[in-house]
C-alpha positions, 0 to 999 in steps of 0.5 A, spaced: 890 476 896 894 470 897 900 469 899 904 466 893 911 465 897 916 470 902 919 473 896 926 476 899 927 482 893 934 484 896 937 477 896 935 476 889 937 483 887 944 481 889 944 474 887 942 477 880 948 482 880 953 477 882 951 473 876 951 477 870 945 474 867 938 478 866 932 476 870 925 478 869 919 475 874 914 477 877 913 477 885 909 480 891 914 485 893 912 486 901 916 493 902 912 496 896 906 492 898 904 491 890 906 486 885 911 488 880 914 486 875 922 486 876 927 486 871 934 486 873 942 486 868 948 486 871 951 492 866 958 490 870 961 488 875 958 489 883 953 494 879 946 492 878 940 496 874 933 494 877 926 496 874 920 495 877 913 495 874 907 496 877 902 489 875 897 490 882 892 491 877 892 485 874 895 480 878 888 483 883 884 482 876 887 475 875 887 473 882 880 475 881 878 471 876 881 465 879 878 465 885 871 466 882 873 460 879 875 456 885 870 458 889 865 456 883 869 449 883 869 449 891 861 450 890 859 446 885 863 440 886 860 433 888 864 431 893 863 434 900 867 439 902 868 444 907 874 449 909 875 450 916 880 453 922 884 449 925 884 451 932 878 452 933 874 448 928 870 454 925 866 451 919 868 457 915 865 455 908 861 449 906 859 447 898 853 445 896 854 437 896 855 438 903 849 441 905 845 435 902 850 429 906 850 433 913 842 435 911 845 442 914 843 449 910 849 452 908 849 459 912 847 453 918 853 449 917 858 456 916 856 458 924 858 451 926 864 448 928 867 441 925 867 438 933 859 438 932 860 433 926 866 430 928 869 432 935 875 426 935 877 429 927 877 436 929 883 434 935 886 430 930 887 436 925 888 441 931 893 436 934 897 436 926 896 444 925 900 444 932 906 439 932 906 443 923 905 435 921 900 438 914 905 439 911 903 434 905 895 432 904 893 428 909 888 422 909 883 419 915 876 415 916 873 418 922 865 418 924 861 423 922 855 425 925 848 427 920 843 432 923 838 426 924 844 424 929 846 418 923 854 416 924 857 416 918 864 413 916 867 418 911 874 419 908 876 425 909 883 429 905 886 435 907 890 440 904 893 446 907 890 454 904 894 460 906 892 468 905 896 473 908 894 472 915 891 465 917 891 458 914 885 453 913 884 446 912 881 444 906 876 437 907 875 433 901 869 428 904 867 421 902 861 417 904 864 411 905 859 407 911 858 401 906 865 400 905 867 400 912 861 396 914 863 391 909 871 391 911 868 390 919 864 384 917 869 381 912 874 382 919 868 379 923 868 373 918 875 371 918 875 372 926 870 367 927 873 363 923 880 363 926 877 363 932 874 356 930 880 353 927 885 355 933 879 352 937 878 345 934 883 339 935 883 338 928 890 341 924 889 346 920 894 348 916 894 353 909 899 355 903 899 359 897 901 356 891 908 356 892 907 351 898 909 357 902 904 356 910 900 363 911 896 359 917 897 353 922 892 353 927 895 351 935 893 343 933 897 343 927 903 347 931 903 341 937 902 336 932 908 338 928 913 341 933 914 348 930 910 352 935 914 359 932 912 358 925 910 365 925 916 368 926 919 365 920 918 363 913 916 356 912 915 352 906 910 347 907 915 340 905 920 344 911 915 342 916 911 336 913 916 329 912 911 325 911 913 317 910 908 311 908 906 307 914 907 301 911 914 301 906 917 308 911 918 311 904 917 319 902 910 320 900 908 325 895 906 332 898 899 333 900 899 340 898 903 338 890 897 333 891 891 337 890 894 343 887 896 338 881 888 335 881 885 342 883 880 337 889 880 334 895 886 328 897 885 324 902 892 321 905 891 314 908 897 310 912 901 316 913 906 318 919 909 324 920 916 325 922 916 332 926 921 337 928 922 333 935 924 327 931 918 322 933 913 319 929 906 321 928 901 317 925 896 322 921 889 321 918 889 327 913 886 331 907 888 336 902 884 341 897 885 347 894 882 353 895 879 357 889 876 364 888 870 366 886 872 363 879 874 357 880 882 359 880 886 356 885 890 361 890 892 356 896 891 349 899 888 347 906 890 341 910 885 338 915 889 332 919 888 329 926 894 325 930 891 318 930 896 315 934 894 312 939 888 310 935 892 306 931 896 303 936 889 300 939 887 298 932 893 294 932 893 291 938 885 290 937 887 285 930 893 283 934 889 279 939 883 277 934 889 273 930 893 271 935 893 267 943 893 270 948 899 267 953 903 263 947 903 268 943 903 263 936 896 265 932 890 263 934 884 258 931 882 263 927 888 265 924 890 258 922 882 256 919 883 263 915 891 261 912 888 255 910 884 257 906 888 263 903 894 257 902 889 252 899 891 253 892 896 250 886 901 255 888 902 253 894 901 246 894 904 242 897 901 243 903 904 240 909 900 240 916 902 238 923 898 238 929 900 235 936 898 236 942 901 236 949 902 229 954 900 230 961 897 238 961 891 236 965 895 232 970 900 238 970 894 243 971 892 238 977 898 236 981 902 243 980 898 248 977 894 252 972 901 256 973 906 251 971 900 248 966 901 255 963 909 256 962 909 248 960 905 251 953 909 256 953 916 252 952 912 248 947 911 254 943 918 256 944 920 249 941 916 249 936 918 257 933 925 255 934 924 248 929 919 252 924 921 256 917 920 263 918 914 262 912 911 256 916 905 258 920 904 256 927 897 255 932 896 254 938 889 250 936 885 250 942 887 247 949 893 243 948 893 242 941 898 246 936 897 245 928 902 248 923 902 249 916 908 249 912 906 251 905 910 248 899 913 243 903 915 236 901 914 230 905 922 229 906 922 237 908 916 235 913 920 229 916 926 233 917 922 239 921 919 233 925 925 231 927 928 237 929 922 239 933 923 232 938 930 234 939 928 241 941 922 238 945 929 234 949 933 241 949 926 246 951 921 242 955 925 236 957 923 229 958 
């Protein structure tokens, strides 16, 4: 028989009576040991009548039957199922799926105990009965080993069964080894992968659609200045002030990019202004990131600090164009400018060329150092006469050209005659 519930008669007898209301239920009635129908009125006040009917029979018969149902459920199941005693882990019945998993006869697996199977699991289970934390269904994945020594991963659920004495554990069991594996190579895979972007110098960053950052590899957080980006929910444009190099206006956000064109963007002549207030020249690309299906759920961004290289390449082109100690445009700047203000709209086209008395006789008698800083008050005198828009070049040695585009002749003159008195102010006699 199993124990349905502690049925207090003697409290429900008073309970009815206080009530006035008629009862009529059948419970296991410990102090006759039978199970009675009990039907219980108040006729009046503080008294009660009480009948009790003997339903033994055919509670033992139902009982009976339930359990023959039960036990052919328990049988005949697909899922593997045990029933164990906790404490000591005694297998105490075992259905036929779990004779065919574990590759034990039933009878065999009746005289083991669950800690030849799983002996982590049965520590487990005898720690909860113990501490009296099953009082819901349980859930856990455990190895479980096969009578060839094969480890299988199982989930296993666990529900309490109680007669008049002991308690069980019913164990539901299923074979989940291919899921299992799949989830450690699909964790093994994502930390392979993070362990390559958190290693590489590139930025990484990824967002969802809503342009919220999900991930940003240690580069892109020195990059940007925001190392604590994990402890708060950060908006991808929060982070992100990009500026064009050139004009220094608001560019477009890469990820609003290439979510909007669903491919790959790449930005060029961008600077970052970062979370310290300095500016970052960055080479960068965008691209969503699609599913199986092709539906876009996220983007990535791939950047890398080129400032320094940028400053190189500035410094590179500024000296390809310009000399050295003057600082005015070189010869191949001015051949370059000719060309390109060769044309109607410029005309007219003025040019000067001078060139500086007495260099070599400076350079002889005083120095290469006073020849020098003599070239350098001529080109200091002939930026301070020249227009922003006219082009000045030290041609070579101690010739200077300039070109003066959509100059008159009386405008030449006049910038001539400027030049001398500056010459007077600057160089001297």
């Amino acid at each position: 028989r199993l124990k349905e519930s502690d049925f207090d008669c003697i409290s429900f007898i008073g309970q009815a009576a206080l009530s006035g209301k008629v009862y009529d239920i059948t419970k296991y009635v410990d102090i006759f040991g039978r199970w009675c129908r009990i039907i219980v009125y108040s006729p009046e006040n503080m008294c009660a009548v009480v009948i009790f009917q003997d339903k033994t029979p055919q509670m033992q018969y139902t009982s009976e039957l339930e359990n023959l149902i039960i036990q052919a459920m328990f049988d005949e199941h697909t899922a593997v199922m045990l029933l164990i005693e906790p404490l000591t882990g005694q297998i105490i019945d075992a259905n036929h799926a779990a004779s065919a998993f574990y590759g034990y006869s039933r009878e065999k697996l009746k005289s083991m105990c669950i800690d030849e199977i799983s002996p982590s699991f049965h520590e487990e289970i005898k720690r909860r009965y113990l501490a009296k934390l099953d009082q819901e269904n349980q859930y856990f994945v455990y190895p479980h080993r096969l009578s060839n020594g094969e480890l299988r991963m199982v989930d296993v659920y666990s529900s309490q069964i109680h007669d008049v004495d002991n308690t069980y554990y019913n164990l539901i069991i299923f074979d989940v080894t291919a899921r299992e594996k799949y989830k450690q190579e699909l964790y093994n895979e994502k930390e392979l992968l993070r362990l390559t972007l958190e290693s590489i110098g590139d930025g990484v960053v990824t967002t969802d659609t809503g342009g919220w950052i999900t991930f940003m590899n240690r580069a892109a957080q020195k990059i940007t200045g925001w190392e604590e980006w994990k402890s708060q929910n950060i908006h991808f444009n929060d982070i992100f002030h990009l500026l064009n190099e050139e004009t220094g206006k608001p560019i477009e956000s890469p990820f609003a990019k290439a979510l909007k064109s669903g491919s790959v963007t790449v930005m060029s002549n961008t600077v970052l202004l970062n979370k310290q207030g300095m500016t970052v020249s960055l080479a960068s690309s965008a691209a969503p990131i699609k599913d199986e299906r092709g539906n876009i759920f996220g983007t990535v961004m791939v950047f890398q600090d080129v400032t320094h290289a940028r400053e190189q390449q500035k410094q590179i082109h500024y000296m390809s164009y310009h000399d050295e100690l003057t600082g005015l445009y070189n010869r191949r700047f001015a051949i370059k400018e000719i060309k390109r203000l060769n044309r109607t709209r410029q005309i007219p086209l003025a040019v000067i060329v001078g060139d500086v008395n007495g260099l070599k006789i400076t350079n002889d008698a005083l120095g290469h150092a006073v020849g020098d800083k003599l070239l350098k008050k001529v080109a200091t005198a002939l930026k301070a006469s020249c227009r922003e828009e006219d082009i000045i070049a030290r041609w070579g040695g101690d010739e200077f050209i300039i070109l003066l585009p959509n100059t008159s002749e009386q405008t030449v003159r006049t910038v001539v005659k400027r030049m001398k008195k500056t010459f007077l102010e600057v160089v001297g006699d």
